[in-house]
C-alpha positions in Angstrom: 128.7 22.6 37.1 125.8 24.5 37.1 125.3 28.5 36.4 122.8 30.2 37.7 120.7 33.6 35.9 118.7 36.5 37.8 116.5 38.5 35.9 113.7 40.8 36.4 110.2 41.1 34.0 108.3 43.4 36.4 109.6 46.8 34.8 106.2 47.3 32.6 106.9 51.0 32.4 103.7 51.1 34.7 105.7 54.0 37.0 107.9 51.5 39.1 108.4 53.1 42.7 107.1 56.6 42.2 103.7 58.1 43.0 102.9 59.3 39.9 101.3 57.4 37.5 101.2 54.1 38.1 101.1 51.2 40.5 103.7 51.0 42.8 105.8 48.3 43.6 104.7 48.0 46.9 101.5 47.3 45.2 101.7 44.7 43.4 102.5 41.5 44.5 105.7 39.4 42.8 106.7 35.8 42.7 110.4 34.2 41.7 110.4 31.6 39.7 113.2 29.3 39.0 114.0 27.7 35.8 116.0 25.0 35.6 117.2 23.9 32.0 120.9 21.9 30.8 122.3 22.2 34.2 121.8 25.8 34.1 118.8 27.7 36.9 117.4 30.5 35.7 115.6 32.9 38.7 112.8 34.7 36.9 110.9 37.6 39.0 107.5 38.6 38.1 104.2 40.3 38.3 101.9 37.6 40.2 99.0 39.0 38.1 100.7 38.4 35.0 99.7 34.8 32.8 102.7 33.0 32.6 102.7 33.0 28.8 105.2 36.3 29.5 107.6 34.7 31.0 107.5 31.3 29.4 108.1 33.8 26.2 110.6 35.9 27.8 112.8 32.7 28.6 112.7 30.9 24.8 113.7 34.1 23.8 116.5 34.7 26.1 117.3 30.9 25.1 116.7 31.2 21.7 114.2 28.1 21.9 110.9 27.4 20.1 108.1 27.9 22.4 106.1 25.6 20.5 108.9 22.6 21.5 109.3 23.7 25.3 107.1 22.1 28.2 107.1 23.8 31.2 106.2 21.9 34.4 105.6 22.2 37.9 105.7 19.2 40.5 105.6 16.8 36.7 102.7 18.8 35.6 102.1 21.3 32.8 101.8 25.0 33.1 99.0 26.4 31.6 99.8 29.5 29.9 96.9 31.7 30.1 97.0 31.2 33.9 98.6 33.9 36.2 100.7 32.0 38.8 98.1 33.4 41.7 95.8 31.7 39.6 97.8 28.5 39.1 99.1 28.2 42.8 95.6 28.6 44.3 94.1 26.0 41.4 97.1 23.8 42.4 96.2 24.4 46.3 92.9 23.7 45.7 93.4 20.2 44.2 95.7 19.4 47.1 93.1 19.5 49.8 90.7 17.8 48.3 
């Protein structure tokens, strides 16, 4: 039987909703990823401008994994950390057509 997890790692203190200050949420763009690990799926919401080190971080910690021992794939291929998934997902598009 599998569990599933919702969290949230936009809330950067950045001003959220409100005018004053910072970004808002309307603003900036967000993806959800899912996570699926030990019959357990994890949904993970994000900044889209955010490199996915963040969250790959977030989730050993919330784990309690190594980061160094965890691969994180997408269709069978690696992640690469120090992309943002706008990044990644328009690199990944881009291989596609051609």
């Amino acid at each position: 039987m599998s569990t599933t997890t919702k969290l949230d790692t936009t809330d950067d203190g950045n001003g959220g909703g409100d005018l004053e200050g910072g970004v808002t949420d309307i603003e900036q763009k967000k993806v959800v990823l899912l996570i699926r690990f030990d019959d357990h799926e994890t949904f993970i919401k994000m900044k889209s401008n955010r490199v996915l080190l963040r969250l790959m971080t977030f989730y050993c910690e919330l784990k309690n994994l190594n980061l160094d021992n965890v691969v994180f794939l997408f269709d069978g291929r690696h992640l690469p950390r120090n992309r943002t998934p706008d990044e990644f997902f328009l690199i990944s598009m881009l291989l596609f057509l051609n």
